[in-house]
C-alpha positions in Angstrom: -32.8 120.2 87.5 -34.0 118.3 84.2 -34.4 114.6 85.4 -32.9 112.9 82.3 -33.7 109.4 83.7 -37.2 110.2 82.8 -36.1 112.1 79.2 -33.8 109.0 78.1 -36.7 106.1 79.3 -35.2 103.3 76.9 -31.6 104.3 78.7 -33.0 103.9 82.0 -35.1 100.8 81.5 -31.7 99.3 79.7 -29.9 100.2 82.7 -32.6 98.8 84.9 -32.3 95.0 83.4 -29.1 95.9 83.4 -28.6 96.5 87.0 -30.2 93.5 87.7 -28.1 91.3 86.2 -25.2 92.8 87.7 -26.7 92.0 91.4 -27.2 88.7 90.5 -24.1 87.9 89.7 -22.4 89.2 92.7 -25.0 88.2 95.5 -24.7 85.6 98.0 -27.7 85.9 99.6 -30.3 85.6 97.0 -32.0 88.8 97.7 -34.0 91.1 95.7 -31.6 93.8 94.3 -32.1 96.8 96.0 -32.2 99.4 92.9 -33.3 103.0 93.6 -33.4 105.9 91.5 -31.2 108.7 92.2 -33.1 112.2 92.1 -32.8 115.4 90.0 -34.9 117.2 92.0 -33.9 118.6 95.6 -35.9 117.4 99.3 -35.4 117.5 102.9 -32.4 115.9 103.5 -31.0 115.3 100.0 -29.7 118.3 97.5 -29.5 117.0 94.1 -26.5 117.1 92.3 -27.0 115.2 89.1 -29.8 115.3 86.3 -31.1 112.2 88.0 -29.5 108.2 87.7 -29.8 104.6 89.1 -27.9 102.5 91.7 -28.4 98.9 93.0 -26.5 98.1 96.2 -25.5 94.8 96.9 -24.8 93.4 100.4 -21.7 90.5 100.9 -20.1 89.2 104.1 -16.7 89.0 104.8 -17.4 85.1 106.0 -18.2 84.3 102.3 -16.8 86.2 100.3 -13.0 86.8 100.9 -12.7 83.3 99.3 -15.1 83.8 96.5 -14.1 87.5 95.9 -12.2 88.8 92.7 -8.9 90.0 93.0 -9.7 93.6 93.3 -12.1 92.9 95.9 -9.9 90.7 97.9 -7.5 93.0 98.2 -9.8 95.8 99.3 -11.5 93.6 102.1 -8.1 91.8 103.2 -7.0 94.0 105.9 -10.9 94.3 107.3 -10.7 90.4 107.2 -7.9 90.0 109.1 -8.8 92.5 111.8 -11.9 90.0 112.1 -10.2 86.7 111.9 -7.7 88.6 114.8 -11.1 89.8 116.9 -12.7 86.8 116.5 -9.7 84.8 118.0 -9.3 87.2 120.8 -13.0 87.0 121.7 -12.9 82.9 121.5 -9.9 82.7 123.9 -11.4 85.5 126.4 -14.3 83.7 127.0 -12.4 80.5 128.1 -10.0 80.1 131.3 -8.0 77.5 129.8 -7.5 79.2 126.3 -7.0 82.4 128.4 -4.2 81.5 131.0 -2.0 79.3 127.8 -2.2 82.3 125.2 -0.6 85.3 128.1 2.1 82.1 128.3 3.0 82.9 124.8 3.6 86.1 122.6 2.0 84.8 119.7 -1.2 86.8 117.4 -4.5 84.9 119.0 -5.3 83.2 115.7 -1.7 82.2 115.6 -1.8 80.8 118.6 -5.2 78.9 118.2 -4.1 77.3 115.2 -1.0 76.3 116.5 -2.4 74.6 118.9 -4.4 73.1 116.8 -2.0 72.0 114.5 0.8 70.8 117.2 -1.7 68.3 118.6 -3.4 66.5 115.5 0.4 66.4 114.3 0.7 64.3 117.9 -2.2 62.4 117.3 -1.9 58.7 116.8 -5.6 57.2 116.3 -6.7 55.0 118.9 -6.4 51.7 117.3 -9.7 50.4 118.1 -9.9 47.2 120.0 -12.5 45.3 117.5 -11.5 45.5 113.8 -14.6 46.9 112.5 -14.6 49.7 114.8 -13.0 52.9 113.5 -9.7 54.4 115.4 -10.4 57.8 116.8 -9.7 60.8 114.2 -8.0 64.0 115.6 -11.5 65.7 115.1 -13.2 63.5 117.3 -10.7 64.5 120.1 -11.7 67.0 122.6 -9.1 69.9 120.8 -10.3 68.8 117.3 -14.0 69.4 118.9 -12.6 72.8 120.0 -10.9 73.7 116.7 -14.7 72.6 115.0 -16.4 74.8 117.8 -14.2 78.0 116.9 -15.0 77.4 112.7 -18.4 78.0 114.0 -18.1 80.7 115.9 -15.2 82.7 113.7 -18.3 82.2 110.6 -21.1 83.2 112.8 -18.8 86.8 114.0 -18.2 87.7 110.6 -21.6 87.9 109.7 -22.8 89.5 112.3 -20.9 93.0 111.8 -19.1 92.4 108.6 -21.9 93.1 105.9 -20.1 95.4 103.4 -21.6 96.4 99.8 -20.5 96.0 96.0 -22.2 99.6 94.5 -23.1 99.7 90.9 -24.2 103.3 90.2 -25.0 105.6 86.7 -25.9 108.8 86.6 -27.3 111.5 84.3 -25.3 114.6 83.3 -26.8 117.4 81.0 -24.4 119.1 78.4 -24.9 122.1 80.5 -24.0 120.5 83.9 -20.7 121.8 85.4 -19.6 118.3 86.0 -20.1 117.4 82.1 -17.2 116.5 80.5 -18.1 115.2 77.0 -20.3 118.5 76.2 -23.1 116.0 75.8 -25.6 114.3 77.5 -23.5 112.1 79.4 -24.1 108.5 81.5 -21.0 108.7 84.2 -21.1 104.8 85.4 -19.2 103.7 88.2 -18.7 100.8 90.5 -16.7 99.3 93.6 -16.7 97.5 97.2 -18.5 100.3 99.6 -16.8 99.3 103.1 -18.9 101.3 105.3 -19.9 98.3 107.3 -23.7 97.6 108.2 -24.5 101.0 106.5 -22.9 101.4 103.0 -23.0 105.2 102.7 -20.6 106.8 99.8 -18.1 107.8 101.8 -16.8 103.8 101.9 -16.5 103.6 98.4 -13.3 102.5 96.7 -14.1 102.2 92.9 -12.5 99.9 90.9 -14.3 100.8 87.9 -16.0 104.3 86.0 -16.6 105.3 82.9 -18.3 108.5 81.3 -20.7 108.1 77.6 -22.3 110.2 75.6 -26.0 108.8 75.9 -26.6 109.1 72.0 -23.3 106.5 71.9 -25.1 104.1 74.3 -27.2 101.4 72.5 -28.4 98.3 74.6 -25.6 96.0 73.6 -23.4 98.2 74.4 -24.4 98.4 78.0 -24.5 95.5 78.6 -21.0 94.8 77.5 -20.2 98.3 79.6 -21.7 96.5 82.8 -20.3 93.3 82.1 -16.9 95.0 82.7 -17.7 97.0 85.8 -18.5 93.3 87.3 -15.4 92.0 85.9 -13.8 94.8 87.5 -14.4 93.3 90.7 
């Protein structure tokens, strides 16, 4: 299959700078954008289907970036959030006695429950009034259930990194006139993006695109990329 990645350079090296830009924008890590091309040609293991392309994928974690996500995202990730705050809850009261034996008292959702707790006693709590004037009174945090709220933050951060990488996907890809998937009757550019939740692996079948759009490649000068890209990350 014609690899038109390689006949439309200037398109691929736009795209390229392009792509980069893009992973900038929506990493939290700092990481070197990992940008591959896609092949024309067939191998073991992979069948080609296009007339080659280009994709960056971009890892995020759902203890950053359900607060710092766009709405589209947010949405997306939201129900995988909460089945992590809920798990992480459930793990942090298994692993104490105390915690343990007080939630089965109650039919409350574990995070409920913690943060009712929480919130009941530094709603009780009257700082110790200190018995020298220059010494501060006791804040709730300081308290052994403010220590244990503290200790949970911790630990609800740490479990939603460890098993809750997911991936924003920027992908474009080459169609010739003659391609069966052409829809322009032109050499085409089919660019596409979204939040890939396949945790920990990111293959394609975790994509939910909130963005694609299909050019002509003749139509498709550098400027107009770039505002074309600029969209699919404001898609997000």
């Amino acid at each position: 299959m014609r690899d038109l990645a390689e006949v439309y350079q200037q398109h691929t090296e736009w795209l390229q700078e392009g792509f980069e830009d893009f992973a900038g924008e929506v990493d939290e890590f700092g990481l070197e954008p990992n940008t591959h091309r896609i092949s024309a040609q067939s191998y073991d293991g992979f069948i080609a289907h296009t007339n080659g392309g280009l994709k960056v994928q971009v890892m995020r974690t759902l203890s950053h970036s359900y607060h710092e996500a766009g709405q589209a995202e947010a949405n997306i990730i939201e129900p995988y959030y909460d089945n992590a705050v809920r798990d992480a809850a459930m793990q942090f009261i298994d692993e104490r006695d105390e915690l343990r034996d007080a939630w089965n008292e109650q039919e409350l959702d574990p995070s409920e429950f913690l943060y009712k707790r929480w919130n009941d006693a530094e709603e009780d709590h009257q700082p110790t009034l200190p018995l020298f004037p220059d010494v501060e009174p006791v804040q709730f945090w300081q308290t052994e259930l403010g220590g244990e709220r503290e200790t949970f933050y911790e630990f609800e951060s740490e479990y939603m990194v460890e098993g809750g990488a997911y991936f924003i996907d920027l992908t474009a890809i080459f169609y010739a006139a003659d391609h069966r998937r052409n829809i322009t009757g032109h050499d085409e550019l089919y660019i596409f993006a979204g939040v890939n939740t396949d945790f920990e692996y990111g293959r394609e079948r975790g994509l939910e695109t909130t963005f694609e759009r299909t050019y002509p490649v003749s139509r498709l000068t550098q400027s107009r990329l770039t505002t074309v890209l600029a969209a699919a990350a404001e898609s997000l």
